[in-house]
N, C-alpha and C positions, 0 to 999 in steps of 0.2 A: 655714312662711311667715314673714316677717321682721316682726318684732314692731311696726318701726316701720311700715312696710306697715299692717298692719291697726288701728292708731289713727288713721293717716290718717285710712284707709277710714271710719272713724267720726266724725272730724272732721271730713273736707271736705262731707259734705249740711249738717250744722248751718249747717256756714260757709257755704255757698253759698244756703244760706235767707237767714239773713242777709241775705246781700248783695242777693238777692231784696227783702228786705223794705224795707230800709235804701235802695234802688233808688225804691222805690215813695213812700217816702218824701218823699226828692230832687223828684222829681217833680213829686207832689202841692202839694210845700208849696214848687212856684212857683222853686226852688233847682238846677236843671238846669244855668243859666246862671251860679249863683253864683262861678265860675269860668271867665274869660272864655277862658282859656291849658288847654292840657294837653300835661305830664303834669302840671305846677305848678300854681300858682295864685298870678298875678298876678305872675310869675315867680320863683316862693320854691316850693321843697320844702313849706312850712306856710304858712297864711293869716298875710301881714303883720298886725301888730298895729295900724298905723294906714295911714292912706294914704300917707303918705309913705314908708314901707317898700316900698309897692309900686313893679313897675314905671311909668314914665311912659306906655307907649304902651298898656300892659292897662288903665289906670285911665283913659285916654281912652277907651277902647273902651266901660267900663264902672264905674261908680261902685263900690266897695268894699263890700258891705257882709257885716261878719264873720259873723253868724249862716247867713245863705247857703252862705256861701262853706265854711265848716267842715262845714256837714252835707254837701256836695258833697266834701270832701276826706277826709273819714271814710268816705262810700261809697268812694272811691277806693283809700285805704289797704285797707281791708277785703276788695275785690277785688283786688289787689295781692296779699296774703296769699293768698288762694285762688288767685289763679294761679301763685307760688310754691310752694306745696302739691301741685297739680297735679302742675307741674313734677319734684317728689321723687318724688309716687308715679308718675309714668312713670318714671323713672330707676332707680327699687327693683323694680319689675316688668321693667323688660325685666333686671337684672342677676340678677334670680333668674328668669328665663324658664326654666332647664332644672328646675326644680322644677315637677311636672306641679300638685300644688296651686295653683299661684299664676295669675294672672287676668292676662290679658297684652294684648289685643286694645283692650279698653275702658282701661284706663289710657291706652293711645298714643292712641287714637281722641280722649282728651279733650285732647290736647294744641292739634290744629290747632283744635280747638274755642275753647278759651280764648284765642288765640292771635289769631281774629278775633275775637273777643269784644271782647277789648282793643281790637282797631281801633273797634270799633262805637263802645265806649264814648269813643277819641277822636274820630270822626268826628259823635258827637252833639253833642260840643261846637264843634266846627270848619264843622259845617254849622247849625248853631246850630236842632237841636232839632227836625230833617224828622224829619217823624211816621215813613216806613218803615224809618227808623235807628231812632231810637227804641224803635218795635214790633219791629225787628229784634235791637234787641239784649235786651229783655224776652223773646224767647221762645227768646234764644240761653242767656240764663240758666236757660231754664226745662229745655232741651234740656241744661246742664251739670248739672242737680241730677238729672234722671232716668239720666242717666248713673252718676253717684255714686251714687245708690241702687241701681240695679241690680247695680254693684261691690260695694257692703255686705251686698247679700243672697247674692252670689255667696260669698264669703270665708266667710258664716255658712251654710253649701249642707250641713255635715257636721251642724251642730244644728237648722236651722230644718224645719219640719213640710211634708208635702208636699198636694196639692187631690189630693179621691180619681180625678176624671175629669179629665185637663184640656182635650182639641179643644173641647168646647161654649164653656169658659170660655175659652180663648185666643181666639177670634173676637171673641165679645162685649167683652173687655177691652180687644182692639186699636181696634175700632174707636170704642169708646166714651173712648176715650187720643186716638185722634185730633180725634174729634170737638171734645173737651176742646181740643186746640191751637188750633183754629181759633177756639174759645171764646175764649181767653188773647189770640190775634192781635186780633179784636174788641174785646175790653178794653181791650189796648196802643193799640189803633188811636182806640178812643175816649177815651182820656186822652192821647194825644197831641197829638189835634185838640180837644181842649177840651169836648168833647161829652158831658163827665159830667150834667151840667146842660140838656141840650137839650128835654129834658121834663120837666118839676117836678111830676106828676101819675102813678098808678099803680090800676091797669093800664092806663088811657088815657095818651095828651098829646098834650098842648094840647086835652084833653076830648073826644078823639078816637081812634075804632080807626087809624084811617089818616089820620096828619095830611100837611098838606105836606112832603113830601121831595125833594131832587132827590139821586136814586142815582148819578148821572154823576157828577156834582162829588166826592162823599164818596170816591170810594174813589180818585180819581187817585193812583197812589202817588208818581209822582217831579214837580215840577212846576220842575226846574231849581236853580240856584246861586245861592245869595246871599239868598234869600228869610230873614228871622226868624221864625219859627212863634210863638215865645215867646207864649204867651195866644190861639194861633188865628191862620189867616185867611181860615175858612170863614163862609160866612152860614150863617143859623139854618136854611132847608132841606138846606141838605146834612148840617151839624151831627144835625139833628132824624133823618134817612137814617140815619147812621153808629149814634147811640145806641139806634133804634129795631131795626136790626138783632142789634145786641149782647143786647136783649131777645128777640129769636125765635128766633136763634141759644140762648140758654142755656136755651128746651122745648126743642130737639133733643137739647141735651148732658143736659139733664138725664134724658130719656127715654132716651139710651143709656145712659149710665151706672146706672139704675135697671135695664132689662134686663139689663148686665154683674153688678149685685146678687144681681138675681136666680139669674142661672147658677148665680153662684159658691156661694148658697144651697143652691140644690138639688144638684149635681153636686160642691161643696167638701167633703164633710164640716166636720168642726168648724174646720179652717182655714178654708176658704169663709165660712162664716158669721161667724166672727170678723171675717175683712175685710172681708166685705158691712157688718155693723154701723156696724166706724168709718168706712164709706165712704160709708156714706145719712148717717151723722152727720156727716161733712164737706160733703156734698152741703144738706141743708136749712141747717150753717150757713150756707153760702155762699150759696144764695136769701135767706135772711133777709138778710145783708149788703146785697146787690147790691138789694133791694127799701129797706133803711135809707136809704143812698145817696142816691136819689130822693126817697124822703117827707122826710129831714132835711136835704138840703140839702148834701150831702156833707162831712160831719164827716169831719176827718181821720184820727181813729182807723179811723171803720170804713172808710173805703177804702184805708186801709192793708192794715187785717188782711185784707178783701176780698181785694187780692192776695197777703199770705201761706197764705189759706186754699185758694186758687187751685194754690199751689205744692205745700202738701200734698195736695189733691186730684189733682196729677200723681204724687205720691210712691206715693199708696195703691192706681192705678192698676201702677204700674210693678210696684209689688210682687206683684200682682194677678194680671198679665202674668207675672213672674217665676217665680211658683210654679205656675199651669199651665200653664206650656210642663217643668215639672220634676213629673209626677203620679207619686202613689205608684204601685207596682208595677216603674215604669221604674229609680227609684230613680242616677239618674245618680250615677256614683259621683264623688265629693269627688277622687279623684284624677283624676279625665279636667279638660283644661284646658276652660274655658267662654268665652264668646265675653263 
C-alpha cells in the first residue's frame, strides 16, 4: 500500500477533528458571519487588514471586524486542507485499486461527501446561517470523520486485534451510532437556533418538569429565503421545545450506548473491554459537559470541547462498529478488499 496513502489515512481524522472543532468554535463565539462573501472574505483570499482594504459592497453588507472574520477564515482554510487531502487520497486509492490491500470504496465515497460539504459550508454563509444548513453541515462533518476512521482502522485490519463475538455487538453498536446522530443533529439544531440557554436550571427549567413549549414552531426546518438567523428568531417556547428535547434525547443515547458497553464487555474479550472503557469515559465526559453548559451559563471552552467530545464519541463508536463486524475466528484476511 503506498506510503503516502496511509499518512493520510492518519492524518485526515486529526484534521477533520479539527475542523470539527474549529467549526464549533466559529459558531459559538457568534463568528459564522464574520465573513459576509465566500470563498473570500470581504473579497480578499485573507481578512483585509483595515476597512479600506475591503471590498465596498461586503463592507456595506457588513461591518469588518478582524477577530471574527479570521477565526471564520482559519476554519475555512483548515477545511480547505481536508478537502484537498481527500481529494489525494481518492486519487491514490483508485490508482492503486488493483492492489487487493488497498481500501477503495470509502476513499471515493468520501469525495461526493466533502464535495457537498463545501457547498453546505458555502451555503451557511449565503443563506446567512438557516439552522438546517448549519445542522446540516455539522453532521456532514461528523459523517466525514467516521468515514476516515473507518479507512484507518481498515488499512491497520493486518495489526489491530479483533472482538471475540461480534452479531451481539454489531447491533448494539449500530444502533447506539445512530442514535448518537440524532443526538449530534439535536445539538446542531439547538445551537443553531440559539437554544443553548433556554433553560438555565438542571434537571428542571424554568423549575419545571415540563415547561412551556411549542414543538411546532421548534422544529420547522426550512422557513424560506432571506431570513437572518444570526442570534435566533425563535421565541422562548419554542426555543425552551428544541433545548428541552436535546435533553431527553441524550437518556436515550446515553442508554444505548451503555448497552452497546455493555455487549462489547461481555461478548469483546479484552478488545471489548478496552473500548467499552474509553467509551463510558467519553460518554460520562460528555454528560458532565452538556450538564456544565446549563449550570455555567455556556462557557465557551466547554461547549466547545462538548462538541469535540461528541465527535470522539462517534469515533469510538465507528471503531466499535468496525471490529465487530471483523470477529476473531472469521479472521478476514488483510488481502480481501474492504468496503
Amino acid at each position: 500500500m503506498n506510503a503516502v496513502y496511509r499518512f493520510l489515512s492518519w492524518l485526515l481524522p486529526i484534521l477533520a477533528l479539527a475542523v470539527i472543532v474549529k467549526g464549533a468554535y466559529v459558531r459559538l463565539s457568534d463568528a459564522g458571519l464574520g465573513c459576509p462573501d465566500w470563498p473570500g472574505c470581504y473579497g480578499r483570499l485573507v481578512v483585509p487588514a483595515t476597512p479600506a482594504d475591503a471590498t465596498p459592497e461586503h463592507l456595506a453588507a457588513r461591518p469588518l471586524e478582524s477577530g471574527k472574520a479570521w477565526r471564520e477564515m482559519i476554519h475555512r482554510y483548515l477545511a480547505s486542507s481536508l478537502g484537498f487531502g481527500i481529494l489525494i487520497l481518492a486519487g491514490l486509492a483508485w490508482r492503486n485499486r488493483a492492489d487487493p490491500r488497498q481500501p477503495v470504496a470509502v476513499p471515493l465515497l468520501l469525495v461526493p461527501f466533502v464535495v457537498f460539504q463545501g457547498l453546505l459550508g458555502m451555503w451557511t454563509v449565503t443563506l446567512l446561517l438557516k439552522p438546517l444548513v448549519v445542522t446540516a453541515h455539522l453532521l456532514g462533518g461528523i459523517g466525514i470523520l467516521g468515514l476516515l476512521t473507518w479507512n484507518l482502522l481498515r488499512i491497520q485490519a493486518g495489526h489491530a486485534a479483533r472482538l471475540a463475538t461480534g452479531t451481539p455487538i454489531v447491533r448494539a453498536a449500530l444502533v447506539a451510532l445512530i442514535v448518537l446522530v440524532g443526538q449530534i443533529f439535536l445539538g446542531g439544531w439547538t445551537s443553531a437556533n440559539y437554544a443553548a440557554l433556554a433553560c438555565t436550571d438542571f434537571p428542571t427549567c424554568h423549575a419545571s418538569w415540563w415547561p412551556e413549549m411549542a414543538f411546532r414552531e421548534a422544529f420547522v426546518l426550512w422557513r424560506g429565503l432571506g431570513v437572518n438567523y444570526e442570534f435566533g428568531v425563535l421565541d422562548t417556547p419554542a426555543r425552551t421545545a428544541i433545548h428541552y428535547s436535546h435533553r431527553l434525547w441524550a437518556v436515550v443515547t446515553a442508554v444505548a450506548i451503555i448497552v452497546a458497553i455493555a455487549r462489547a464487555r461481555r461478548h469483546g474479550g479484552a478488545t471489548g473491554r478496552h473500548l467499552g472503557w474509553c467509551i463510558l469515559a467519553a460518554l460520562v465526559i460528555q454528560l458532565a459537559l452538556g450538564i456544565s453548559n446549563v449550570l455555567y451559563g455556556l462557557p465557551l471552552p466547554v461547549a466547545v470541547l462538548h462538541n469535540g467530545v461528541a465527535a470522539l464519541l462517534t469515533m469510538s463508536l465507528v471503531s466499535l462498529l468496525y471490529f465487530a463486524t471483523r470477529p476473531a475466528g472469521a479472521q478476514s484476511s488483510t488481502r480481501a478488499r474492504a468496503p
